[in-house]
C-alpha positions as CSV (number, residue, x, y, z in Angstrom):
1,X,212.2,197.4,122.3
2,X,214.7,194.7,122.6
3,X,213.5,191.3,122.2
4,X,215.5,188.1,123.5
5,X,215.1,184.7,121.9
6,X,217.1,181.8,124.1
7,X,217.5,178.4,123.5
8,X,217.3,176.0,125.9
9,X,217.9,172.1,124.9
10,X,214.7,172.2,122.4
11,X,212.6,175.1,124.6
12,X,213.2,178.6,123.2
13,X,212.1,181.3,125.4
14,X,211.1,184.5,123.8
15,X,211.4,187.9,125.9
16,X,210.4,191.4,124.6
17,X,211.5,194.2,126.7
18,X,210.7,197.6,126.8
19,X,213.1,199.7,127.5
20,X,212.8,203.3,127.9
21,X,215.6,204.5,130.3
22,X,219.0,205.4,129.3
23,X,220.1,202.9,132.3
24,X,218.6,199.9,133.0
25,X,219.7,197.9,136.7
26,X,220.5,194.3,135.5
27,X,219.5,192.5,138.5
28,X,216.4,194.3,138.7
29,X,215.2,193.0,134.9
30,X,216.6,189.2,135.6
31,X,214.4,189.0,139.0
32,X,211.5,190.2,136.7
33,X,212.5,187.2,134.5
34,X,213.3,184.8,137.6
35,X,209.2,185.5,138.6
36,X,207.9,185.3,135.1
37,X,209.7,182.0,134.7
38,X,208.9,180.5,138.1
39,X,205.0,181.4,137.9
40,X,204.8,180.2,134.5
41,X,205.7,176.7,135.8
42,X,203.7,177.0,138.7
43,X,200.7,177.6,136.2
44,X,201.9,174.8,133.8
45,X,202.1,172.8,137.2
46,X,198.8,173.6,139.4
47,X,200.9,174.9,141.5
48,X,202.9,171.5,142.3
49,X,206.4,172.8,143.8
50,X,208.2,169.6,142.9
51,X,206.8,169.4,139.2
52,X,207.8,173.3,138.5
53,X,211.4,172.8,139.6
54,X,211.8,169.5,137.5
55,X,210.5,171.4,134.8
56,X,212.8,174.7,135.7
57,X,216.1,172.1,136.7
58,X,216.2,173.1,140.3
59,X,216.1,171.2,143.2
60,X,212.9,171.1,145.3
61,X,214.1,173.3,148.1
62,X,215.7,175.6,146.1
63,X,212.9,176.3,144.0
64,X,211.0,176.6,147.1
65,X,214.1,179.0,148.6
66,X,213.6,181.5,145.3
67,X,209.7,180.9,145.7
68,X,209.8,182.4,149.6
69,X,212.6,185.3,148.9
70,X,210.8,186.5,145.5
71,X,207.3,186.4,147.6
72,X,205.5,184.4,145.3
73,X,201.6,182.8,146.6
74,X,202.2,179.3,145.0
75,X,197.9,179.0,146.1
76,X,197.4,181.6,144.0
77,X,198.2,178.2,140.9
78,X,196.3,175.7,142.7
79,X,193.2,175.2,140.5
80,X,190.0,175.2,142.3
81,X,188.2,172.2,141.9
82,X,184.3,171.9,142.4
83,X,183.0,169.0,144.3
84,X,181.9,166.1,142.3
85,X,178.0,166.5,141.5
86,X,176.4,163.2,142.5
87,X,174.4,161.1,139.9
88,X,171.1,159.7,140.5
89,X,170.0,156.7,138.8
């Protein structure tokens, strides 16, 4: 197990990985992260594109860029919200 603790302005991120081949492909494990990363702010977000990069310090379309080459659903954040029941008086 290797675990990963970075510090980011006041963030830290925590990572454990578990490794269990004698080789590992590095860009393989930092795509894995890339997603994890991105869809975490999508969730923290609702799935609001322009609110994840802020939050990630990308631009817009370059969020949106890694979004489309990494095949992530951005929908798949957007909260469902019900309709708004009516109240009767």
């Amino acid at each position: 197990m290797l675990n990963l603790v970075v510090q980011e302005g006041k963030s830290l991120i925590k990572f454990s990985l578990d490794i269990k081949a004698e080789k590992i492909i590095l860009t393989n494990i930092l795509q894995k992260v890339e997603v994890t990363l991105i869809c975490w702010a999508l969730e923290q977000t609702n799935g609001k594109v322009s609110t994840a990069s802020r939050m990630l310090s990308l631009g817009r379309t370059t969020l949106v860029e890694r979004i489309r080459k990494l095949g992530i659903d951005t929908s798949e954040f957007r909260k469902k919200l019900l309709p708004a029941k009516k109240i009767e008086g």
